[in-house]
mmCIF file of the N, C-alpha and C atoms, coordinates in Angstrom:
data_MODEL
# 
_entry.id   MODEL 
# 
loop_
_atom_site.group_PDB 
_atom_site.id 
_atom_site.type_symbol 
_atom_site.label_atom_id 
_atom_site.label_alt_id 
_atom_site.label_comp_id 
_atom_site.label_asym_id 
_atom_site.label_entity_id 
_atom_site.label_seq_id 
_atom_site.pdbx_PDB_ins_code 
_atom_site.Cartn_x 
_atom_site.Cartn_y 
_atom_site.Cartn_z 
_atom_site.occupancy 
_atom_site.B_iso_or_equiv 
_atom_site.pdbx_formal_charge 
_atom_site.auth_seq_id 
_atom_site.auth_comp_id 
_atom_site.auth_asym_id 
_atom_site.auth_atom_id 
_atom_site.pdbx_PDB_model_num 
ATOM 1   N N  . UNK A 1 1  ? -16.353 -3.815  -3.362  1.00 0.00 ? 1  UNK A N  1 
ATOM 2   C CA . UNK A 1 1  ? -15.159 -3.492  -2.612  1.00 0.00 ? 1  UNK A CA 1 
ATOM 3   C C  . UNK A 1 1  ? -14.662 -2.120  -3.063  1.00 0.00 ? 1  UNK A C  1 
ATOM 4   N N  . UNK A 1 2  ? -13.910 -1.341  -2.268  1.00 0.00 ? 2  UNK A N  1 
ATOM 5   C CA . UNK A 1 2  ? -13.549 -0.109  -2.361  1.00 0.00 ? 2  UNK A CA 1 
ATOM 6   C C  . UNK A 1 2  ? -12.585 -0.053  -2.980  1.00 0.00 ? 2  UNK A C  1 
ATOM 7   N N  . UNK A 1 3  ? -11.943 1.335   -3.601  1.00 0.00 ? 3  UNK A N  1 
ATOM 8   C CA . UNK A 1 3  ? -10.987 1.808   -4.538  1.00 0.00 ? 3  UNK A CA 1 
ATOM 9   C C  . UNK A 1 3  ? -10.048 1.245   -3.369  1.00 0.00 ? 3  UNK A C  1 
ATOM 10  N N  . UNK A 1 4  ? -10.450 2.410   -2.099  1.00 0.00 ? 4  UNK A N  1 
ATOM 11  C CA . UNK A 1 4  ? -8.982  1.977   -0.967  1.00 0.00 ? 4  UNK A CA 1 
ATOM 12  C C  . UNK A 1 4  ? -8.266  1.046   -0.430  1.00 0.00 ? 4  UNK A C  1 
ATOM 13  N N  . UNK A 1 5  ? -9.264  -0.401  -0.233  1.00 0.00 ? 5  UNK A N  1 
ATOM 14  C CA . UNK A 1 5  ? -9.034  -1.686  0.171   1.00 0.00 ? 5  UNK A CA 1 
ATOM 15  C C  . UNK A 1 5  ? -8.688  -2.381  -1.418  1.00 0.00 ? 5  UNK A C  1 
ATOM 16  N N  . UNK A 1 6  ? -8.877  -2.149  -2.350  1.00 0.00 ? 6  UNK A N  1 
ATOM 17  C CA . UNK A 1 6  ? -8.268  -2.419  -4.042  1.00 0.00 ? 6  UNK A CA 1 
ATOM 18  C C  . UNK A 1 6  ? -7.005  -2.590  -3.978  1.00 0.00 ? 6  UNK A C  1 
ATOM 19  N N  . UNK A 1 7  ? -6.589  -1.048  -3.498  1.00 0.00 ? 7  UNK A N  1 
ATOM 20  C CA . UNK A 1 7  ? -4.988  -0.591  -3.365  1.00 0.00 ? 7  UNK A CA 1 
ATOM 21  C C  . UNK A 1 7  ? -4.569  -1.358  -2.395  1.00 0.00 ? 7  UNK A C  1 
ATOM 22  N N  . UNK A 1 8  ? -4.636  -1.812  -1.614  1.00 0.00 ? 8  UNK A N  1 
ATOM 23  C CA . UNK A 1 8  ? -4.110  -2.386  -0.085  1.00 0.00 ? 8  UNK A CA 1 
ATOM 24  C C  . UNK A 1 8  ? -3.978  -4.197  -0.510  1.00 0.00 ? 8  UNK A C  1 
ATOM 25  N N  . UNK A 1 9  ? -4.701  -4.525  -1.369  1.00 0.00 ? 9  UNK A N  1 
ATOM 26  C CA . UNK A 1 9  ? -3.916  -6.113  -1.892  1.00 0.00 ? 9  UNK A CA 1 
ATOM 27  C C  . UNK A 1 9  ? -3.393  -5.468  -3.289  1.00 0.00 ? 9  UNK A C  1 
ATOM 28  N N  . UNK A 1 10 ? -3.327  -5.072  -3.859  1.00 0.00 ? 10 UNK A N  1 
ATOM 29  C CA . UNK A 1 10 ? -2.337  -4.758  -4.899  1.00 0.00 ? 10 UNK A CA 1 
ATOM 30  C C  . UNK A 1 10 ? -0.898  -4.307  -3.920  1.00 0.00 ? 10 UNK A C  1 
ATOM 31  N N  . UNK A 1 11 ? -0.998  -3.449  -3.331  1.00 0.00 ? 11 UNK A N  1 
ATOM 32  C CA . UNK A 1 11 ? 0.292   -3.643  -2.706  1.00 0.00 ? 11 UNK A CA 1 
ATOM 33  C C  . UNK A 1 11 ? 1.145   -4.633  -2.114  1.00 0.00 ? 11 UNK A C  1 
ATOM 34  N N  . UNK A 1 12 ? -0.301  -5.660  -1.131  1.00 0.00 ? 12 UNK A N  1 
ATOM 35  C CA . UNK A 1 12 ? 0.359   -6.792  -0.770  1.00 0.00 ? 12 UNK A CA 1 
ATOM 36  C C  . UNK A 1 12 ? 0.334   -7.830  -1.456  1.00 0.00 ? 12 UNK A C  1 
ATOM 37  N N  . UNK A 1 13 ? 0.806   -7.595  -3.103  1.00 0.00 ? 13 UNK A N  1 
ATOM 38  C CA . UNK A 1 13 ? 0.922   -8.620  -3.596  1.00 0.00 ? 13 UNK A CA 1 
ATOM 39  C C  . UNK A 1 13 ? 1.706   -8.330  -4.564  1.00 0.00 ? 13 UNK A C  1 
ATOM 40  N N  . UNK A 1 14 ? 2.585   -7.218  -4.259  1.00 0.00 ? 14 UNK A N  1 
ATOM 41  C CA . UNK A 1 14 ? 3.719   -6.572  -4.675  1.00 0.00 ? 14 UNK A CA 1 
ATOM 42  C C  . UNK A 1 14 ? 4.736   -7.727  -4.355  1.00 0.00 ? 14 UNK A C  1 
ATOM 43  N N  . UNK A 1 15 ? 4.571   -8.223  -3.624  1.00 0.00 ? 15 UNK A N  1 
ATOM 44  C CA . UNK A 1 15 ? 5.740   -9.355  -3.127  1.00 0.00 ? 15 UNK A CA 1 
ATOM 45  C C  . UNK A 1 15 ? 5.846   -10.272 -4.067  1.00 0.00 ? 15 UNK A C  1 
ATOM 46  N N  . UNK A 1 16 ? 4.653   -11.056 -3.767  1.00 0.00 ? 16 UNK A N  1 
ATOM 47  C CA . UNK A 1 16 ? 4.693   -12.183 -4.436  1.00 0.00 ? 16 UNK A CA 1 
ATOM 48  C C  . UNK A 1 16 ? 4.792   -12.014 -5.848  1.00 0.00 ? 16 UNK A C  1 
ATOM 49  N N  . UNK A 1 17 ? 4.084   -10.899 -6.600  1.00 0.00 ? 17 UNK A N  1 
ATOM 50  C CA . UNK A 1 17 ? 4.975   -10.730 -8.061  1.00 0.00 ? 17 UNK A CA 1 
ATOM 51  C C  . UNK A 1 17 ? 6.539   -10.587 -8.247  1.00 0.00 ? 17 UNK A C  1 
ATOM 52  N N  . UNK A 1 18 ? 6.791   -9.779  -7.668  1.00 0.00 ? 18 UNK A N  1 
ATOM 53  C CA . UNK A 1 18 ? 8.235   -9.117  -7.881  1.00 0.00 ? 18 UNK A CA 1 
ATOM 54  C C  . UNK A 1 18 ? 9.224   -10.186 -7.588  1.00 0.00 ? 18 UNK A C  1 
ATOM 55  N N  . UNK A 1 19 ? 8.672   -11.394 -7.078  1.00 0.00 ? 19 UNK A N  1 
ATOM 56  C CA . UNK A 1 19 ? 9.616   -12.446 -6.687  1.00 0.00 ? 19 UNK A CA 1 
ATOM 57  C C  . UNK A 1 19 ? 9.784   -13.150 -7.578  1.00 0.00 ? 19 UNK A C  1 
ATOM 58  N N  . UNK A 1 20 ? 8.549   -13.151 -8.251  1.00 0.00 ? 20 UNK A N  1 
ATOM 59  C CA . UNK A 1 20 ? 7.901   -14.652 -8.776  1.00 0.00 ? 20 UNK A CA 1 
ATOM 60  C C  . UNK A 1 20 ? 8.614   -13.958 -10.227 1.00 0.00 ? 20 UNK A C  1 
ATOM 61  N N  . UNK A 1 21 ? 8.965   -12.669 -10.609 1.00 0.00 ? 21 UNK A N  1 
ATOM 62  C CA . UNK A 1 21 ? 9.512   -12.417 -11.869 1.00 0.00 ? 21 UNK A CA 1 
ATOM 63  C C  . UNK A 1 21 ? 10.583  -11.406 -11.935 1.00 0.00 ? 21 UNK A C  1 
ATOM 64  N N  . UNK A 1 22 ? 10.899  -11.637 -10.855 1.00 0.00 ? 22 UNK A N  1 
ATOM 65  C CA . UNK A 1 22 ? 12.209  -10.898 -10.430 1.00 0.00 ? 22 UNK A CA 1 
ATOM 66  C C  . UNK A 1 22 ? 12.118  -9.530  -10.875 1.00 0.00 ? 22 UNK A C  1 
ATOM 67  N N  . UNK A 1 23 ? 11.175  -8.842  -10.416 1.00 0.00 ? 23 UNK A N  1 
ATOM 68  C CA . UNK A 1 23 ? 11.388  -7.227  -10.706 1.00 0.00 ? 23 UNK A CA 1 
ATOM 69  C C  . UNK A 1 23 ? 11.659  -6.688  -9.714  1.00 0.00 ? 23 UNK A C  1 
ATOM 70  N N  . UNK A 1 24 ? 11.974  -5.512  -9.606  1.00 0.00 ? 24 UNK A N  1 
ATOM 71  C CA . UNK A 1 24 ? 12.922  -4.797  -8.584  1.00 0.00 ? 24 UNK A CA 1 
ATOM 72  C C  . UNK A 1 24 ? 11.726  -3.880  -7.875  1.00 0.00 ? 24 UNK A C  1 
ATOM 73  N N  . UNK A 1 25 ? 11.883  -3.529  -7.090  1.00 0.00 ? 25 UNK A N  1 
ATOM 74  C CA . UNK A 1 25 ? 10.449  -2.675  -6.507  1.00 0.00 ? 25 UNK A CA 1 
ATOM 75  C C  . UNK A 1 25 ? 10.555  -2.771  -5.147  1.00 0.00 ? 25 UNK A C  1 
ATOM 76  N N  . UNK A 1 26 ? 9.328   -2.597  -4.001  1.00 0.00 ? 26 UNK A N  1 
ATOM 77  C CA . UNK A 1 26 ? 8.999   -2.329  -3.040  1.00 0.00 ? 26 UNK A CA 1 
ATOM 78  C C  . UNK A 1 26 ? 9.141   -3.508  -2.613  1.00 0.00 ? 26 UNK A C  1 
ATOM 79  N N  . UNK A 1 27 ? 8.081   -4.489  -2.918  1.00 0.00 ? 27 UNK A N  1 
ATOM 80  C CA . UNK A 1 27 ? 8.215   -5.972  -2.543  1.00 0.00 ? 27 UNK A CA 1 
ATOM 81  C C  . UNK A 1 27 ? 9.268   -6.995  -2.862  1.00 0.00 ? 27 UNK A C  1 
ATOM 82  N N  . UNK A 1 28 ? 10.176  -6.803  -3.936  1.00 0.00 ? 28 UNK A N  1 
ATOM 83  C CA . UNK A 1 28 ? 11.451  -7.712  -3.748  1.00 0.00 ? 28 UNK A CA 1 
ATOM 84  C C  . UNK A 1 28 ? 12.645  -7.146  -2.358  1.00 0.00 ? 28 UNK A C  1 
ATOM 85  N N  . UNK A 1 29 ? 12.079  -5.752  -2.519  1.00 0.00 ? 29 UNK A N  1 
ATOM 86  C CA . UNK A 1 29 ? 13.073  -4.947  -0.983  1.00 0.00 ? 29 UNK A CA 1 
ATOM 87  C C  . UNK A 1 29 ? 13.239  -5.015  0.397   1.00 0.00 ? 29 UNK A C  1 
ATOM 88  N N  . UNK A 1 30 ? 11.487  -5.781  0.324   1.00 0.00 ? 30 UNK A N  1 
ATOM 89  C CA . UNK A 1 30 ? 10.977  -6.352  1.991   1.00 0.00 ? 30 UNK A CA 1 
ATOM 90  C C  . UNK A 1 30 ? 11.672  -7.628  1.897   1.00 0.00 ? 30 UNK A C  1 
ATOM 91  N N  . UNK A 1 31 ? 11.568  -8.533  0.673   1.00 0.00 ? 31 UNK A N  1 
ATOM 92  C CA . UNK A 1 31 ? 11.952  -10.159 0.367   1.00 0.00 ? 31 UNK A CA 1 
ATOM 93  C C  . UNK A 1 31 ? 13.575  -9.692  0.618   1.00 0.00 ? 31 UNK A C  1 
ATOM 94  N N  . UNK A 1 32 ? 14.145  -8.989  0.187   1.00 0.00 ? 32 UNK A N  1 
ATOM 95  C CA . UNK A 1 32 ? 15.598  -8.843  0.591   1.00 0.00 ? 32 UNK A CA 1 
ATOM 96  C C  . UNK A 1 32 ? 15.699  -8.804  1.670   1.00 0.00 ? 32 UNK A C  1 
ATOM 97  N N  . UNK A 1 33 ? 14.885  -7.872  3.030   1.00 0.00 ? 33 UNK A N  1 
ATOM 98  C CA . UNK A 1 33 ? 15.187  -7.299  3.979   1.00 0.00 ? 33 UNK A CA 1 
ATOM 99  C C  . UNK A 1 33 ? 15.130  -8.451  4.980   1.00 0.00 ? 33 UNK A C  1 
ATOM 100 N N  . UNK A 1 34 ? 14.158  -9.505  4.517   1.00 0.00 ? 34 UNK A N  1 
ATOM 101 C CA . UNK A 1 34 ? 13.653  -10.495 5.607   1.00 0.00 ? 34 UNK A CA 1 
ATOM 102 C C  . UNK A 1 34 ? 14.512  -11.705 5.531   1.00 0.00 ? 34 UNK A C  1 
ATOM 103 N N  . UNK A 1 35 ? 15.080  -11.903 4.250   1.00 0.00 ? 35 UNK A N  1 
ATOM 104 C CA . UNK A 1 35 ? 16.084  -13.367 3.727   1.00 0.00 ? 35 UNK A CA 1 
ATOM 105 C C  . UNK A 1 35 ? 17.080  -12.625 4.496   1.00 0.00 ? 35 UNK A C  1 
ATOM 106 N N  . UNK A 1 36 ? 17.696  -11.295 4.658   1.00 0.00 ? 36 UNK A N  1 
ATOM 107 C CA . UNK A 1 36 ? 19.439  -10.724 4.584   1.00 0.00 ? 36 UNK A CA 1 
ATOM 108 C C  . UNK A 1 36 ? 19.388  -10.517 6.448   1.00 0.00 ? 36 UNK A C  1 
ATOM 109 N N  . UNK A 1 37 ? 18.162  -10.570 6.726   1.00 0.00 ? 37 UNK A N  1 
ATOM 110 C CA . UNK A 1 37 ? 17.905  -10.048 8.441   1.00 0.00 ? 37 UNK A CA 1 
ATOM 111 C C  . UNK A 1 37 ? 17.766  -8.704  8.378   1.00 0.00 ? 37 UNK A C  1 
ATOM 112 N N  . UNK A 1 38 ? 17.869  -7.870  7.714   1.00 0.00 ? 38 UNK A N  1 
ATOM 113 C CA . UNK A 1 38 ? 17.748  -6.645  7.462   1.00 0.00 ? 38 UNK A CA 1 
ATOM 114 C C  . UNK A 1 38 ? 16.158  -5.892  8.573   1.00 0.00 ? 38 UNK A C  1 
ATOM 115 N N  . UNK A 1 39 ? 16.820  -5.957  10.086  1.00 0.00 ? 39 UNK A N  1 
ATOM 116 C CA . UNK A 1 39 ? 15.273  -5.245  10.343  1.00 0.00 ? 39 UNK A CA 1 
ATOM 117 C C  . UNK A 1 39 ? 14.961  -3.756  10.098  1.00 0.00 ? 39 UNK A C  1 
ATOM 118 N N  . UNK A 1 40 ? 15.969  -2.757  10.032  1.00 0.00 ? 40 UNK A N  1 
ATOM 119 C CA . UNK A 1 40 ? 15.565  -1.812  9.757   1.00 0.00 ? 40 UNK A CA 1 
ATOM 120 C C  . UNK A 1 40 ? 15.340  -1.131  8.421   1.00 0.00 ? 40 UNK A C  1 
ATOM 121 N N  . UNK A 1 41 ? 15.898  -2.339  7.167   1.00 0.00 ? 41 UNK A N  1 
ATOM 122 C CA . UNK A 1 41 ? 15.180  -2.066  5.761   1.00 0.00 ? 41 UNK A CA 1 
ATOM 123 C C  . UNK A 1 41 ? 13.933  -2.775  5.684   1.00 0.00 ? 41 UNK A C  1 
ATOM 124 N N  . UNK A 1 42 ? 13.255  -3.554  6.336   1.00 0.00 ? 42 UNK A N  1 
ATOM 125 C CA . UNK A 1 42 ? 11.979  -3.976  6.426   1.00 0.00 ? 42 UNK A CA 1 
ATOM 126 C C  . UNK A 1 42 ? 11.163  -3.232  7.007   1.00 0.00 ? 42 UNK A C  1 
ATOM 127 N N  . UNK A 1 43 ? 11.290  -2.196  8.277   1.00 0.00 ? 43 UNK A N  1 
ATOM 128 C CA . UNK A 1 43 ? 10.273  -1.310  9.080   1.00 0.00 ? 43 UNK A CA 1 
ATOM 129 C C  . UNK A 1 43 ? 10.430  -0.153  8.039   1.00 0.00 ? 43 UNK A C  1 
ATOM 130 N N  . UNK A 1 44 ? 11.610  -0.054  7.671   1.00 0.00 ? 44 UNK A N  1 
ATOM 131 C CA . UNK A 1 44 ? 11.316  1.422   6.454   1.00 0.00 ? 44 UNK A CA 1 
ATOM 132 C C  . UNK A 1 44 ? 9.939   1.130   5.319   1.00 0.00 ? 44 UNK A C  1 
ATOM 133 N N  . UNK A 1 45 ? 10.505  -0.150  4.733   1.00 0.00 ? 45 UNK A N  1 
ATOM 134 C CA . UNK A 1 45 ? 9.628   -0.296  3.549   1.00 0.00 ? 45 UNK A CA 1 
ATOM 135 C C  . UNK A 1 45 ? 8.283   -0.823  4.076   1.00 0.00 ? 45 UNK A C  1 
ATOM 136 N N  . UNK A 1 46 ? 8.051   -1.236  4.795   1.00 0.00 ? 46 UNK A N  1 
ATOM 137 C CA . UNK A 1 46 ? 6.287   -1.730  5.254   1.00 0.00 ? 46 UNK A CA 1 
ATOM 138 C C  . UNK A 1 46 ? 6.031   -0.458  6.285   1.00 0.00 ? 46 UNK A C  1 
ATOM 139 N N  . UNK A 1 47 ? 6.509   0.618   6.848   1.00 0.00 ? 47 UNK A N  1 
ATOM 140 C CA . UNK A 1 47 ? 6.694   2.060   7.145   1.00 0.00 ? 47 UNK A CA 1 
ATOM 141 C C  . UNK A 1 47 ? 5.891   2.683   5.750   1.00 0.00 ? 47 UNK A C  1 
ATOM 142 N N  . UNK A 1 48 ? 6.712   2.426   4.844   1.00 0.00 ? 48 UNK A N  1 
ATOM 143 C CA . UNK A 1 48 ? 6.766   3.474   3.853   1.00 0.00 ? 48 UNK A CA 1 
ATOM 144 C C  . UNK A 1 48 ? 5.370   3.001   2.970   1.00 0.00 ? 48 UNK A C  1 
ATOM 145 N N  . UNK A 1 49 ? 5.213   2.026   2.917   1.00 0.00 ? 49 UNK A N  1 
ATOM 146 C CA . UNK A 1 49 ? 3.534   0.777   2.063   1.00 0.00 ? 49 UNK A CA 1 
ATOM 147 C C  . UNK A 1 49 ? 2.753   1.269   3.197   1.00 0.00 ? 49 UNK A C  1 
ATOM 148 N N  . UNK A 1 50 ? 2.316   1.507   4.547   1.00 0.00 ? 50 UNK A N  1 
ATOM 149 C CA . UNK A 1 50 ? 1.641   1.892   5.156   1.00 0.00 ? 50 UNK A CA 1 
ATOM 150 C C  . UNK A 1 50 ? 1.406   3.580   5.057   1.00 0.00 ? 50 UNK A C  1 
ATOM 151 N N  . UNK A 1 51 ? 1.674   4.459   4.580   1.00 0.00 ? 51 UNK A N  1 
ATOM 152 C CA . UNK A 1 51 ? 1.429   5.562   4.683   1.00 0.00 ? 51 UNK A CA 1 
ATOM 153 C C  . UNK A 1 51 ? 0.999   5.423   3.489   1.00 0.00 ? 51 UNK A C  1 
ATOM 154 N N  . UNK A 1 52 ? 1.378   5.286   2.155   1.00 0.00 ? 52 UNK A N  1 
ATOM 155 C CA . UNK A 1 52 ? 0.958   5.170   0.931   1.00 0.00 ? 52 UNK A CA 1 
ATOM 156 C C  . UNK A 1 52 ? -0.498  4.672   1.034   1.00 0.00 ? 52 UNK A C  1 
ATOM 157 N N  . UNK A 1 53 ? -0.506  3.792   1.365   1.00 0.00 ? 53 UNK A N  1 
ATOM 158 C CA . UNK A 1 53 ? -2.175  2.944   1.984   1.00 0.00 ? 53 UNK A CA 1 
ATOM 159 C C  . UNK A 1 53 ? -3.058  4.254   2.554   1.00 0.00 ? 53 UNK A C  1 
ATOM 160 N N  . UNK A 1 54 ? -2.369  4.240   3.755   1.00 0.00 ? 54 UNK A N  1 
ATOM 161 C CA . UNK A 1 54 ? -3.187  5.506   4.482   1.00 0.00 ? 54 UNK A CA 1 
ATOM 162 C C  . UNK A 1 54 ? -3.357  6.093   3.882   1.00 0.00 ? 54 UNK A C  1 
ATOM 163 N N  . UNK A 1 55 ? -2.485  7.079   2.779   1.00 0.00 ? 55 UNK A N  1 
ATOM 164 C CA . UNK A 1 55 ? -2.430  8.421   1.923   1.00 0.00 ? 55 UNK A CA 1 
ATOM 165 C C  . UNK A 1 55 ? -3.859  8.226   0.941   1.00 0.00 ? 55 UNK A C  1 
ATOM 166 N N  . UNK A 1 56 ? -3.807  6.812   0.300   1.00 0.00 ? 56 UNK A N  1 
ATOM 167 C CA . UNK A 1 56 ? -4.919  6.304   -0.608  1.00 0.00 ? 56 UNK A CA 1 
ATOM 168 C C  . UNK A 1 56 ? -6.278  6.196   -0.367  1.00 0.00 ? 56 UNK A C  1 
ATOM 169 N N  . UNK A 1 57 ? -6.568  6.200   0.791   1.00 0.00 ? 57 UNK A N  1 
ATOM 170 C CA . UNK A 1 57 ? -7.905  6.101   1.922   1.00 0.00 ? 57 UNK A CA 1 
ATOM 171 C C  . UNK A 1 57 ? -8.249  6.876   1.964   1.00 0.00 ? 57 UNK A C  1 
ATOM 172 N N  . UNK A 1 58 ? -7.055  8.331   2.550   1.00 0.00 ? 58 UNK A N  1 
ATOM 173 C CA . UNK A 1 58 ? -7.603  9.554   2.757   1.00 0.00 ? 58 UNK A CA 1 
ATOM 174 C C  . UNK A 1 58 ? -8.212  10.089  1.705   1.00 0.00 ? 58 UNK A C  1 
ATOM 175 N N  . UNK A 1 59 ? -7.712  10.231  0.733   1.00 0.00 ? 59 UNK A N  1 
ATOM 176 C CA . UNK A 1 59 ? -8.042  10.902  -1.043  1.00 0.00 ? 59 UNK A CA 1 
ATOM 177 C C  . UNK A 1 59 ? -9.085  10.049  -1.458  1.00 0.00 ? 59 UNK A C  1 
ATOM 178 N N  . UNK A 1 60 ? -9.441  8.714   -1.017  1.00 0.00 ? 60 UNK A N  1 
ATOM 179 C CA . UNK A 1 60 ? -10.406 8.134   -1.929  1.00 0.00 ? 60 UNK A CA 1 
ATOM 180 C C  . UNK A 1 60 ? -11.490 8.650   -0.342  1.00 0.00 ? 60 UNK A C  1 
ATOM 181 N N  . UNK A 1 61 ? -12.020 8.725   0.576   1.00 0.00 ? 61 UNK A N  1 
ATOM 182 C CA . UNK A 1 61 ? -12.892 9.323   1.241   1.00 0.00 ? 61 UNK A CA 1 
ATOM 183 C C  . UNK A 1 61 ? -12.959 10.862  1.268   1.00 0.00 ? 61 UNK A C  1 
ATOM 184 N N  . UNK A 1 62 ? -11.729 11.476  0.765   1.00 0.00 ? 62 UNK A N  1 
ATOM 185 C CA . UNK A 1 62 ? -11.916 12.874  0.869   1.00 0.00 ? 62 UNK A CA 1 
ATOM 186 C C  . UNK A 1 62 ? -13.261 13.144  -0.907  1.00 0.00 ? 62 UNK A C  1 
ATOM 187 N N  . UNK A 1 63 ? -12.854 12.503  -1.687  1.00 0.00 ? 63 UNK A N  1 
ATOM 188 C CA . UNK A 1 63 ? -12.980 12.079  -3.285  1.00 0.00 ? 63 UNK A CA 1 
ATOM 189 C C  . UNK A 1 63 ? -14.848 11.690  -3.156  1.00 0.00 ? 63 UNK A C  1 
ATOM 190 N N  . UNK A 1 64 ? -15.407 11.005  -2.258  1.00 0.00 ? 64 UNK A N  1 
ATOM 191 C CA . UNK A 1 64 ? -16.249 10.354  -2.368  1.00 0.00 ? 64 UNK A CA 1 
ATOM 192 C C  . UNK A 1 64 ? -16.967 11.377  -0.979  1.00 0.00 ? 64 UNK A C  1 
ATOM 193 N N  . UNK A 1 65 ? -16.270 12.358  -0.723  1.00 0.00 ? 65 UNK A N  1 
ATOM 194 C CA . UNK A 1 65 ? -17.401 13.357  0.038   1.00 0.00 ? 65 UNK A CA 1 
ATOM 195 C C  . UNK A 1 65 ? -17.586 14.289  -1.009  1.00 0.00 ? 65 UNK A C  1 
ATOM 196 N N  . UNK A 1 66 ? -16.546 14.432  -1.710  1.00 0.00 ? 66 UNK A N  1 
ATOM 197 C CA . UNK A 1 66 ? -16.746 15.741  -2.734  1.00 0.00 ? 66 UNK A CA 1 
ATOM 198 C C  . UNK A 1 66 ? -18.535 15.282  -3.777  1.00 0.00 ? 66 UNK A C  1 
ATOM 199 N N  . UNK A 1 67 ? -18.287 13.920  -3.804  1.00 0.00 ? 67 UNK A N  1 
ATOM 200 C CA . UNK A 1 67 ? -19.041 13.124  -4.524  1.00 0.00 ? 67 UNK A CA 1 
ATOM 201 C C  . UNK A 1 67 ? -20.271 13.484  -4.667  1.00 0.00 ? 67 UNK A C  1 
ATOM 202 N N  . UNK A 1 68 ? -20.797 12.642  -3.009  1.00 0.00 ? 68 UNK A N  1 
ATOM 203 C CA . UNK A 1 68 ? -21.873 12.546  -2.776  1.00 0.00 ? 68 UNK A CA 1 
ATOM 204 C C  . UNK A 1 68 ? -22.401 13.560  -1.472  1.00 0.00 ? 68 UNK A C  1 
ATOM 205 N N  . UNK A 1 69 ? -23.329 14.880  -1.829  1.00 0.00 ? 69 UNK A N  1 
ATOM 206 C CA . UNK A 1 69 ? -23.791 16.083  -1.087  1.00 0.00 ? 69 UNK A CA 1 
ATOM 207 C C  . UNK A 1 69 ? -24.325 15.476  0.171   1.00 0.00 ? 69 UNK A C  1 
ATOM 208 N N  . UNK A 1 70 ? -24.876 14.148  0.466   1.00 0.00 ? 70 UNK A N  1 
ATOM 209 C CA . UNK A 1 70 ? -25.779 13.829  1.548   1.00 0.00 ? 70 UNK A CA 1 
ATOM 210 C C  . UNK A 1 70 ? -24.301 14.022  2.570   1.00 0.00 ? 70 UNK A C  1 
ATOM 211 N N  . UNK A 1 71 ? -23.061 13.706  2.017   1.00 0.00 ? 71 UNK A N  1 
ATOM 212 C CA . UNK A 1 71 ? -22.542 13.239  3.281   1.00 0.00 ? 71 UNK A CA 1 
ATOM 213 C C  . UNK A 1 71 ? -22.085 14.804  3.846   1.00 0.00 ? 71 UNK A C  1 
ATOM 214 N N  . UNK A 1 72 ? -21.845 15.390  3.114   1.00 0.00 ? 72 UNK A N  1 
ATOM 215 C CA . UNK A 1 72 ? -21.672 17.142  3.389   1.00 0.00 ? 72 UNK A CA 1 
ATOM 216 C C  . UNK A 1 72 ? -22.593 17.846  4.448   1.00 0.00 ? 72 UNK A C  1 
ATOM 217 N N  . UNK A 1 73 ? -23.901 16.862  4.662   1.00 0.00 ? 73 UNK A N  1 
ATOM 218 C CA . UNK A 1 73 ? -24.914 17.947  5.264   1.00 0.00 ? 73 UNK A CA 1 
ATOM 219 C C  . UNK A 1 73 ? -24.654 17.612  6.838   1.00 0.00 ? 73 UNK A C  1 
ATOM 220 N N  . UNK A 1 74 ? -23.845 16.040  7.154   1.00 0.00 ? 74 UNK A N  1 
ATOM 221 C CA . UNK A 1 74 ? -23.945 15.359  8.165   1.00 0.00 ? 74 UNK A CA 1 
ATOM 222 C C  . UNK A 1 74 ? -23.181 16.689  9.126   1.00 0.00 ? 74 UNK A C  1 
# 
């Protein structure tokens, strides 16, 4: 499995930690947003976990052309 899809359940499981031990973060902020009705602090923060994701993909494929020359010649 990839570095990028690594990052993408570590994030979504930002929740279920941060609940389960009450730390403050990204994922207790969505758990606030969804218990309080909060829809527009929930599209910010799963907004804001989706670009981070994206951002992580890009750099780990930009990272893994630098890598490997075959894919340079394509």
């Amino acid at each position: 499995m990839g570095l990028g899809i690594k990052v993408g359940y570590m994030l979504s499981g930002a929740v279920v930690i941060e609940a389960m031990f009450d730390l403050p973060g990204m994922g207790k902020l969505i758990l606030e947003g969804v218990t309080g009705g909060d829809v527009a602090l929930v599209q910010g923060t799963v907004l804001t976990i989706a670009i981070a994701f994206l951002a992580v993909n890009v750099i780990v494929d930009l990272l893994y052309l630098l890598v490997n020359p075959r894919i340079r010649t394509v």
